[in-house]
C-alpha positions, 0 to 999 in steps of 0.5 A: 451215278444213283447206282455208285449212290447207293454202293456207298451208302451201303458200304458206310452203313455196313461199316456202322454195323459192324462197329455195334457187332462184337467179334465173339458175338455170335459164337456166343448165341447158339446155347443162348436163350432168347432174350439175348442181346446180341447188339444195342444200336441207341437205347434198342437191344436187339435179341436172338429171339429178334434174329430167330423170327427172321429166320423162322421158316429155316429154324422150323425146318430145323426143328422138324428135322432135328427136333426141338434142341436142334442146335446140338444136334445139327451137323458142325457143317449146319451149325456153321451155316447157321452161324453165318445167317444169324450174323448176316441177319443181325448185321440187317436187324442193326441196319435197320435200327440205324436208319431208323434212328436216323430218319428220326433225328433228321427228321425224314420220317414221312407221314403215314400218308406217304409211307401207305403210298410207298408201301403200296407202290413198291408191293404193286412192283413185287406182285408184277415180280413175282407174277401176280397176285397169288403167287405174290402172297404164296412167296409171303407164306412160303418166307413167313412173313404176315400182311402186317409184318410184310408192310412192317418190313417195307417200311424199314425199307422205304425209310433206309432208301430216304436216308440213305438218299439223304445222306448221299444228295452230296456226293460226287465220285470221280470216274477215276475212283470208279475204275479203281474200285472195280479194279480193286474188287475186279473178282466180283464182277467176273464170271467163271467160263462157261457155256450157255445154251440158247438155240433149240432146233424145232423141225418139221416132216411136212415137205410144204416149207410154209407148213413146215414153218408153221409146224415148227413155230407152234412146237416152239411156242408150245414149249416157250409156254410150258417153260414160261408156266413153269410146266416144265420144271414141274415135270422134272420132278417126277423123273430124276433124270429130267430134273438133272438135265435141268440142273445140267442146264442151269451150270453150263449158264451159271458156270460148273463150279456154281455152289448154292450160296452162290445163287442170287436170284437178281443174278440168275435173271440177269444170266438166263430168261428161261423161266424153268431154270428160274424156278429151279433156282428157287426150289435149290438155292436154300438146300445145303450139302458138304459137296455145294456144288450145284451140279451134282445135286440129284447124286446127293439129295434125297430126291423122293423127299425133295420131289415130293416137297416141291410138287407139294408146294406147287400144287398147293400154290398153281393150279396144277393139271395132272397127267395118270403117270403123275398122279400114279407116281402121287399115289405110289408115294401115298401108298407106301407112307400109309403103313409107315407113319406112326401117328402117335409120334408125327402128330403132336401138339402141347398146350402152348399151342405148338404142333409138330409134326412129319412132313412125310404126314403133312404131304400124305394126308394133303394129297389124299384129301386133294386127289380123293385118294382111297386109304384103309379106314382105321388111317382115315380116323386118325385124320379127324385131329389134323389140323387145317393148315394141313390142307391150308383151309382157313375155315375153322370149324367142322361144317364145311363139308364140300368136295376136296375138303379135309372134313368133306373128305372124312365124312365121305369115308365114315359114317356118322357112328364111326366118327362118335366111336373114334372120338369116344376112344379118342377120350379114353386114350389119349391126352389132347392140347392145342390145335388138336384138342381144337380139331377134337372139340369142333367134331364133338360140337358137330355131333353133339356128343359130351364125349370130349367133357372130360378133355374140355374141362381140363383145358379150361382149367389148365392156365398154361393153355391158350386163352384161344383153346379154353375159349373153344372148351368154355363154349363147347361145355356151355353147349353140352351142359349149361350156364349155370353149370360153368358158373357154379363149377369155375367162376369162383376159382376163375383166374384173369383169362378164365373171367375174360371168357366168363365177361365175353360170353356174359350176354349169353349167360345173363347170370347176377353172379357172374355180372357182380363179379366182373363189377367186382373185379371192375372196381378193383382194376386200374382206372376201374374201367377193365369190364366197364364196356360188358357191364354197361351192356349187361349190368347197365344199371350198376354199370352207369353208377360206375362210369358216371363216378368215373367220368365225374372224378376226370370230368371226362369220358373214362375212355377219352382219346381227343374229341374227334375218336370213336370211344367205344365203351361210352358208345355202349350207353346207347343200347341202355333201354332200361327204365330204371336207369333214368335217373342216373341217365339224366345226371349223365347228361347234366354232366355233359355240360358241366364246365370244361367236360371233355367229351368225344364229337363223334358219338360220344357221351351227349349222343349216346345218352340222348339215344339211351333216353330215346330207347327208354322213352320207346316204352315209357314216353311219359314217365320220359317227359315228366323227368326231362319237364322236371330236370328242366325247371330245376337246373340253372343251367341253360344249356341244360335248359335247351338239351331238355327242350329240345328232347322234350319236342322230339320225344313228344313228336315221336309218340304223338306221331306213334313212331315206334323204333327209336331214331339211330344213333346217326339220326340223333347226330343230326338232330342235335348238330342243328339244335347246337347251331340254334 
């Protein structure tokens, strides 16, 4: 019954889609920009750019493969096809929404508690699926989904399963209604004819029969493990003859007539448990040709381009033991594509950050760094802008230089003059953005050569770069020239981005013109609080005139978010050691106890002045005492009273006692829990 359930709450909610889905809709979106909305499900519009970044991994193939305007490029028979996918995604994207919006107006959304639970329980149930954790997270990347955007989408998922269990608790179907849907629909359910083989025959020479047996049951296991890793598909595809063998395979199952939009993975594991045949299906079910028929796959594909793709994927994902002739057949492979690739035209990057590039490149230069593959030493000067994700090397800069890195690998091969002589006519030559300006810049850091200033002063000052790339060429230009060279040169025509990597790095700059201008900037933004945090680290003592202001008008902490949240900027107040900020660190505290104050309990304004005043008081305990004795006699207020008090005993304690590091900040906490239950 829970499976007749759930098929009518995905027939009532298909149909609910398609009354949102105009008839023309997706015959008007090809040429359409990404901003448009392609349904409205509520007050939600649903974009093209929606739909597209579900279909990111496809439409970047397109993309490498037909260029940028792929969608007037790409055969009728593609367009058609993409038409398709973008329809059936739409009508998921609409889904989605409408469970959504209904879990929301019946109130079914569960705490984040719950949802962490499910989410948590479900992706456990999809790594035992996918077997294991690698592969689990090789299949995200392989279908460009990140950790965030993966548990995004579980929790559309979790939610539609309560809503739709919701909205079929009630529902009964006959037996009756059953038969006479699966006689309607009778077409679903049948298979084709055909032929599945599932008995090989493993024999021995031995005349022992016991022996014999044990020879025969151990050539059975040998190959029940080759096909259950995955060995045996792998192999295929080194030879084309093997792999259509394994495609002959796959229709006798399946049946002759199979077509690649057929393949369903559920239905595949449900026809066969040899796991090389569930690989293959996965490794073609995407491909798309005229003639769809799955048996006639190596006659029509381009099978080095395919062999090489999928032995990249596998190899990149599994660890991999290769036999020479495999290795061979690799470096045959890498051989030919060395005086072919033009690197000029299949390595590209713009200032939006988008790189471009072959995948005839990306696999050569992946396996001659992986197999430490010898090429000629003009190729190899020309890996020294790749980008990592080349290698799928998360560590973003130049030092890491063990065996089988992409940087280890380079400098095994040229020595260190050769790398500064390419880089130097690197500058004159060519014109560099995104991540191989990124990749240029790491190897001038690393060899402390100014040959990349010119290539880093104009990123920095080219607005239509990302803030990432001129962060990297502000930190390398303060390296090779200095602060006081960026200040004078571009502070004065700094735009926003620009003067949020002039606020980042202000500690190490420690410049008063850079300071007043984000002062500057400070107090003319929203709420006057857009550098606070930076100055009261950096300008502490105009920054707390600013913040004391700020707090005193909302009588509150200007970054209060309820009582029991981290407000980071105030928490800043408790690295102020400063001596001249005394008198404006004691109107603070005064103001902690004015009626009605809003204050954070985890750090907030109390305990961070309180610290700030212990740090002053490190250095100066009895100018610290004399104003605290002072504040003390002169206010009315009693909790004012008491605060000066009970500083006044530990201060004294902590400098008759010559104690010489101030208390932390969960010290102070502690402290002054106890003196409020006094």
């Amino acid at each position: 019954m829970g499976k007749v359930k759930k098929l009518v709450a995905a027939a009532m909610v298909s149909v609910m889609s398609l009354s949102v889905v105009g008839c023309n809709m997706i015959e008007q979106t090809a040429e359409s920009k990404a901003k448009t909305v392609l349904a409205k499900v509520g007050d939600t519009n649903i974009t093209l750019g929606d739909v597209d970044s579900e279909l990111k991994a496809d439409i970047d193939n397109l993309k490498q493969t037909y260029g940028q305007d792929y969608e007037s490029s790409i055969p009728d028979s593609l367009k058609e096809q993409l038409k398709t996918v973008r329809t059936q995604v739409l009508n998921q994207l609409v889904n989605e929404q409408i469970m959504s919006q209904k879990a929301k107006a019946l109130n079914l959304i569960p705490s984040d508690e719950e949802l962490e639970s499910k989410i948590s329980e479900k992706t456990e149930e999809l790594k035992g699926v996918y077997g294991g954790e690698e592969a689990f997270k090789s299949a995200l990347e392989y279908y460009g989904y990140t950790d965030e955007t993966f548990k995004e989408f579980m929790k559309t998922q979790v939610i539609s399963e309560i809503v739709t269990e919701y909205m079929t608790k009630d529902v009964t179907i006959s037996d009756e209604e059953v038969e006479k849907y699966y006689n309607t629909n009778i077409a679903n359910y049948t298979t084709k004819p055909s032929a599945t083989a599932n008995h090989i025959l493993f024999k021995s020479n031995n005349e022992d029969k016991e022996a014999a047996d044990a020879e025969a049951l151990a050539q059975a296991n040998e190959a029940k493990a080759k096909i259950d890793s995955g060995e045996v598909t792998f192999d295929a595809l080194f030879e084309k003859e093997k792999f259509q063998k394994l495609v002959d395979d796959f229709v006798n199952i399946m049946g002759m007539e199979q077509t690649y939009q057929e393949i369903d993975w559920v239905h595949v594991h449900d026809r066969t448990d040899r796991e090389d045949l569930r690989e293959l299906a996965e490794a073609i079910q995407n491909v798309r040709f005229q003639d769809d028929k799955v048996k006639k796959f190596t006659e029509i594909v381009d099978w080095e381009n395919f062999s090489i793709g999928e032995i990249h994927q596998h190899i990149k994902t599994q660890k991999t033991n290769l036999s020479d002739q495999q290795l061979g057949y690799i470096e045959d492979y890498v051989q030919k594509q060395i005086s072919a690739i033009k690197w000029d035209k299949e390595l590209c990057s713009d200032k939006n950050g988008t790189t471009t590039y072959t995948y005839r490149l990306a696999y050569a230069c992946y396996f001659i760094v992986k197999f430490d593959i010898d090429v000629p030493n003009e190729f190899i000067k020309h890996m020294i802008l790749l980008p990592r994700f080349f290698l799928h090397e998360e560590n973003r800069r130049c030092e890491d230089e063990k065996k089988g890195s992409l940087d280890g690998y380079i400098c095994s091969r040229l020595s260190e003059h050769e790398i500064v002589m390419q880089l130097k006519k690197i500058a004159e030559e060519q014109v560099l953005y995104g991540s191989m300006a990124e990749r240029y810049i790491e190897w001038c850091e690393k060899y402390k050569t100014d040959a990349g200033k010119e290539i880093a002063e104009r990123i920095l000052e080219d607005r239509e770069c990302k803030q990432y790339d001129r962060k990297q060429c502000f930190i390398y230009l303060q390296k090779i020239m200095t602060g006081e060279y960026l200040v004078e040169k571009y502070l004065g025509k700094a735009d926003e981005e620009m003067l949020d990597i002039f606020a980042e790095k202000a500690a190490e700059l420690n410049n008063v013109e850079v300071n007043e201008r984000l002062l500057e900037e400070t107090t003319k933004s929203e709420g006057k609080t857009k550098y606070l945090r930076t100055l009261l680290n950096v300008y502490p003592e105009k920054a707390l005139l600013l913040y004391y202001e700020i707090a005193s008008e909302k009588n509150s902490i200007p970054d209060y978010n309820g009582k029991n949240t981290i407000a980071g900027m105030t928490e800043e107040i408790a690295g102020v050691d400063n001596p001249a900020c005394l008198d404006i660190l004691t109107k603070l505290m005064e103001l902690c106890f004015r009626d009605g104050f809003r204050d954070g309990e985890i750090f907030g304004l109390y305990d961070s002045v309180y610290k700030a005043l212990q740090n002053v008081a490190s250095g100066e305990a009895e100018f610290v005492l004399e104003k605290l004795g002072n504040l003390r006699d002169q206010t009315d207020n009693k909790k004012v009273k008491g605060c000066c008090n009970n500083m006044i005993f530990n201060i004294e304690k902590q400098y008759y006692e010559q104690l010489d590091v101030p208390w932390t900040m969960q010290e102070i906490k502690h402290l002054n829990s106890q003196w409020s239950m006094v």
